[in-house]
Short mmCIF file of the C-alpha atoms (twelve columns), coordinates in Angstrom:
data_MODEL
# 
_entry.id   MODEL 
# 
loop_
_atom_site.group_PDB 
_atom_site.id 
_atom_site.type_symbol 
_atom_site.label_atom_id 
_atom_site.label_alt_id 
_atom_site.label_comp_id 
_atom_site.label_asym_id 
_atom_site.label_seq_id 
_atom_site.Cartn_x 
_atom_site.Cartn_y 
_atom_site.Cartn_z 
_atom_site.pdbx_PDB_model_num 
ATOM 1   C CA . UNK A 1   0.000   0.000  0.000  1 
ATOM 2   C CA . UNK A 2   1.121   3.792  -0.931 1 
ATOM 3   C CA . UNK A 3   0.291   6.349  1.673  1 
ATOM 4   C CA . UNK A 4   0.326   9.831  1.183  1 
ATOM 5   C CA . UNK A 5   0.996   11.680 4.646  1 
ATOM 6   C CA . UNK A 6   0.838   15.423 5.142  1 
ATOM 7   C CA . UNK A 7   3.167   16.262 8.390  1 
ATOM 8   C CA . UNK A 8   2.910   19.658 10.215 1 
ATOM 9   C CA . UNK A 9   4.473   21.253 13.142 1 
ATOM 10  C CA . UNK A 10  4.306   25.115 14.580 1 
ATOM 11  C CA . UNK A 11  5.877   24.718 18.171 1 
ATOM 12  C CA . UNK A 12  9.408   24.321 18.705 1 
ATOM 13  C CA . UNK A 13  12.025  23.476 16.626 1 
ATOM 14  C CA . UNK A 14  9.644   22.577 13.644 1 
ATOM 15  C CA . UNK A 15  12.571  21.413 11.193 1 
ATOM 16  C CA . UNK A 16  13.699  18.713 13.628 1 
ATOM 17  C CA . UNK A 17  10.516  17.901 14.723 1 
ATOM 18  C CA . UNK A 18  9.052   16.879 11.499 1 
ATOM 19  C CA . UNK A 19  13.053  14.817 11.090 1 
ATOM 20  C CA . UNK A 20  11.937  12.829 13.919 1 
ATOM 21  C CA . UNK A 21  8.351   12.186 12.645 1 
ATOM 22  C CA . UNK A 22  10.205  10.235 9.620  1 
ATOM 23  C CA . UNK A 23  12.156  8.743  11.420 1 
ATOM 24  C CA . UNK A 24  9.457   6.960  13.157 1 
ATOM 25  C CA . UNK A 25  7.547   6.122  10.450 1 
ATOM 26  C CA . UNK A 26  10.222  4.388  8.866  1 
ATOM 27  C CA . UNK A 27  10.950  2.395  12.178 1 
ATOM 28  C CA . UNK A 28  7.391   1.481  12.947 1 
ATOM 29  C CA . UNK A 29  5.154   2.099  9.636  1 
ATOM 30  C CA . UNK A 30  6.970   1.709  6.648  1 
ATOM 31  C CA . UNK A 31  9.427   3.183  3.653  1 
ATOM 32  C CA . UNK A 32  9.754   6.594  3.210  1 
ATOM 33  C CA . UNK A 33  10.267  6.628  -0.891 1 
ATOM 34  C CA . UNK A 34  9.370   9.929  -1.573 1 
ATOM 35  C CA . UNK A 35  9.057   13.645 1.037  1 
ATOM 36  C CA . UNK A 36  8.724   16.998 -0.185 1 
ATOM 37  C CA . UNK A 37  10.955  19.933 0.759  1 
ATOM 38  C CA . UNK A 38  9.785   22.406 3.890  1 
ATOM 39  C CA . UNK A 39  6.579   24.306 3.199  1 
ATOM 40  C CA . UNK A 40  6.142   27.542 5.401  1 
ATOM 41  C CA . UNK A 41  2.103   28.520 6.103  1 
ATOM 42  C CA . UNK A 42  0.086   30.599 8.627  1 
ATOM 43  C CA . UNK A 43  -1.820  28.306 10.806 1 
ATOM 44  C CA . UNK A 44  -5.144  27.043 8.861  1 
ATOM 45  C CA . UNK A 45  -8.827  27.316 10.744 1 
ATOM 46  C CA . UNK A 46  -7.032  29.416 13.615 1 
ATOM 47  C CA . UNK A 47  -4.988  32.567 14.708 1 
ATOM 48  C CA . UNK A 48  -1.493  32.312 16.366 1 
ATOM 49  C CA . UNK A 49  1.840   33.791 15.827 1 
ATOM 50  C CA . UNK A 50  3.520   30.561 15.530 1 
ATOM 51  C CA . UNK A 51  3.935   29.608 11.201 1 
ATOM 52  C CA . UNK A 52  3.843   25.917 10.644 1 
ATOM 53  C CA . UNK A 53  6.447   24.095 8.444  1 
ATOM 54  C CA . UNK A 54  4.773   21.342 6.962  1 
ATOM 55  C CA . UNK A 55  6.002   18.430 4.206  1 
ATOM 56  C CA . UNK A 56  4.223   15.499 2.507  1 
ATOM 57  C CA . UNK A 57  5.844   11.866 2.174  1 
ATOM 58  C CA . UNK A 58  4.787   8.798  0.569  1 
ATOM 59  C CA . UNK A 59  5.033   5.499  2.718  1 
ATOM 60  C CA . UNK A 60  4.767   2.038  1.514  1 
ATOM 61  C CA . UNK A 61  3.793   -0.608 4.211  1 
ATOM 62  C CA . UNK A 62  1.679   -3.632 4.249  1 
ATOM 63  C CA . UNK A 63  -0.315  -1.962 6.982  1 
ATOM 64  C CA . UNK A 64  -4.193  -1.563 7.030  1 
ATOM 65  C CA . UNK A 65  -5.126  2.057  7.100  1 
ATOM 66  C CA . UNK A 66  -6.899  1.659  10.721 1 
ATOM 67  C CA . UNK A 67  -3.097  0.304  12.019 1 
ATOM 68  C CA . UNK A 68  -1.490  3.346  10.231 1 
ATOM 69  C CA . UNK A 69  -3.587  5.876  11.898 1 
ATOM 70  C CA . UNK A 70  -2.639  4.185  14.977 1 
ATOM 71  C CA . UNK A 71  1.119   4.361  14.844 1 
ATOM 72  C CA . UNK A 72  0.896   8.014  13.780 1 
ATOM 73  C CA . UNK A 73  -1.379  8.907  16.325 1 
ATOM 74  C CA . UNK A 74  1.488   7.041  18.272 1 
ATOM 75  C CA . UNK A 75  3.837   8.956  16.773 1 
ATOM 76  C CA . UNK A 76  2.014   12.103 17.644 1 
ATOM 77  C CA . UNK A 77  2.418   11.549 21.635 1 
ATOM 78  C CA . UNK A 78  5.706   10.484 21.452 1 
ATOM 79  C CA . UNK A 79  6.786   13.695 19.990 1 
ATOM 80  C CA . UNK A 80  4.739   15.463 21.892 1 
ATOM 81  C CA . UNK A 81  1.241   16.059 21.235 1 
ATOM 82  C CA . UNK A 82  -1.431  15.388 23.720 1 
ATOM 83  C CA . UNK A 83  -4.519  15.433 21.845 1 
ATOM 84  C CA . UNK A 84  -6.248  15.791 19.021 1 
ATOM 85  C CA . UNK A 85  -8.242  18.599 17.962 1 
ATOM 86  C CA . UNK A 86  -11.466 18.372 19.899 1 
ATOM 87  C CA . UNK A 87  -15.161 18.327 17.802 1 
ATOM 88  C CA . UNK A 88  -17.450 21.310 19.118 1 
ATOM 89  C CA . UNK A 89  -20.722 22.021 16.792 1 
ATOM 90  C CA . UNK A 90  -19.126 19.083 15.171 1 
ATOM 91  C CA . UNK A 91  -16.253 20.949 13.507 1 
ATOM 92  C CA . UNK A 92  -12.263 20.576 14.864 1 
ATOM 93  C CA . UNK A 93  -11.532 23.423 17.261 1 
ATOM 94  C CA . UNK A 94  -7.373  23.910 15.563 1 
ATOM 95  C CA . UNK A 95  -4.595  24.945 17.977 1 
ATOM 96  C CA . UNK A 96  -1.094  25.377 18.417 1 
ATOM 97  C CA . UNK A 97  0.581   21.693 18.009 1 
ATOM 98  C CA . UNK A 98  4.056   19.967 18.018 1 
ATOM 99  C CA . UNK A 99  3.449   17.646 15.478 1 
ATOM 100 C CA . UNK A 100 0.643   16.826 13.786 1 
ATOM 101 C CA . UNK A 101 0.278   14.140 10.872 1 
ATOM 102 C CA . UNK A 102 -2.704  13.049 8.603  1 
ATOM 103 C CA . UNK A 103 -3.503  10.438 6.050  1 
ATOM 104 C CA . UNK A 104 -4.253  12.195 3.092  1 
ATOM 105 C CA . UNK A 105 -4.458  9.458  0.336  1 
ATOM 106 C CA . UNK A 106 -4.318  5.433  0.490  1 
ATOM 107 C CA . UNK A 107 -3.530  3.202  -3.227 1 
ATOM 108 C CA . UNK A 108 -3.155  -0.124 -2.609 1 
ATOM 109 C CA . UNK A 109 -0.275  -2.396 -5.040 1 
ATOM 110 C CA . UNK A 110 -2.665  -1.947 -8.224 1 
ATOM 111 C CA . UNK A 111 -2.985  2.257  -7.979 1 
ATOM 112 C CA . UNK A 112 -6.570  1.685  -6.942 1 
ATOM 113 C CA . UNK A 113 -7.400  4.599  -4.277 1 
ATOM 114 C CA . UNK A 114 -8.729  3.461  -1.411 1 
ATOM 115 C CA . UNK A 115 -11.613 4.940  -0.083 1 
ATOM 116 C CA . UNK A 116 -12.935 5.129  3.499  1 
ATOM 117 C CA . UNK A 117 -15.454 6.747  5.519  1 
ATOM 118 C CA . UNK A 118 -15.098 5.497  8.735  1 
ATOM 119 C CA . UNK A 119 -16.231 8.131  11.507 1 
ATOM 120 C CA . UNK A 120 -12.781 7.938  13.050 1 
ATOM 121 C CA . UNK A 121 -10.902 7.596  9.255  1 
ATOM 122 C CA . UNK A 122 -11.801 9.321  6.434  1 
ATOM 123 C CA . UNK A 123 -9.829  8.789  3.130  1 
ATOM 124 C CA . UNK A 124 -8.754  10.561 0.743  1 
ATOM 125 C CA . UNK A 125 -8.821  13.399 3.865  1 
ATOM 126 C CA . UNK A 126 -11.761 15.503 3.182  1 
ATOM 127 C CA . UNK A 127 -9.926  19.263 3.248  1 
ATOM 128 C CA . UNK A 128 -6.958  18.337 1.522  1 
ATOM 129 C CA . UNK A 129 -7.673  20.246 -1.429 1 
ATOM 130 C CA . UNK A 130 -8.723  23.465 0.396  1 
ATOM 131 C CA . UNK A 131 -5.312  23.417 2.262  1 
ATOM 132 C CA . UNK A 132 -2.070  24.952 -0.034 1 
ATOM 133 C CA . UNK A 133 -0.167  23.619 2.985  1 
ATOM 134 C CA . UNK A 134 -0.809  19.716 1.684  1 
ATOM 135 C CA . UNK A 135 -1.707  20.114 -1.705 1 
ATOM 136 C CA . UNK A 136 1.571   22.138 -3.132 1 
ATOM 137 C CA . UNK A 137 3.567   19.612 -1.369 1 
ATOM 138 C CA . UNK A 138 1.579   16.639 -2.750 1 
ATOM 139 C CA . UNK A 139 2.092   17.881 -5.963 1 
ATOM 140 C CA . UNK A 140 5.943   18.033 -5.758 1 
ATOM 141 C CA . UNK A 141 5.896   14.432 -4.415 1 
ATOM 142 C CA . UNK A 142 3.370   13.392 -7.168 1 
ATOM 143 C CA . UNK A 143 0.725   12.233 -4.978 1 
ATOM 144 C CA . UNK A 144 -2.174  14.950 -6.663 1 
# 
């Protein structure tokens, strides 16, 4: 399976921080065979002074999507992040994060997209194309 990731961090040193991320997923998700340079943005959906650097990567692993949202939800704590963005009025209330990483597209060993809506999974990620942040970086990876 080909996973497209998009990777952001605004807190700390963001460079390093989004090193480490890769690092992780190749130790416990998969090969890294394509990432994206650095990608500067203001925070999306909320205000802060702190400009994310963000980067897209394509993984290939055996793993089910479920089990990949796992380990990068994994990945997440380890480097810091304590939760995800809480649901109020059912939309994400966005802050200041460490590290945050999403699934943005799934192809399994034919090129067929893989398509879920599973309340806690959605694929392909359903603001992707709204956000610069993940789709200029997709593009220079080849993943749009």
């Amino acid at each position: 399976m080909h996973y497209y990731l998009s990777l952001g961090s605004n807190l700390g040193n963001r460079e390093q921080t989004l090193q480490e991320a890769l690092q992780r997923i190749e130790q416990q998700i998969g090969t890294v065979t394509r990432c994206s340079s650095f990608f500067y943005s203001e925070p999306w959906g909320f205000e802060s002074p702190n400009p994310f650097c963000n980067i897209c990567c394509c993984v290939e692993t055996p793993m089910q999507p479920m089990d990949v949202l796992n380990a990068t939800q994994a990945i997440e704590r380890a480097l810091g992040r304590n939760q995800k963005s809480p649901i109020t009025n059912h939309k994400p209330v966005y802050s200041d994060r460490p590290i945050d990483i999403d699934i943005i597209r799934v192809y399994d060993d034919t090129q067929k997209e893989i398509v879920s809506n599973d309340p806690l999974l959605t694929i392909p990620h359903p603001l992707y194309k709204q956000r610069d942040f993940v789709v200029i970086p997709l593009r220079e990876i080849g993943g749009e």
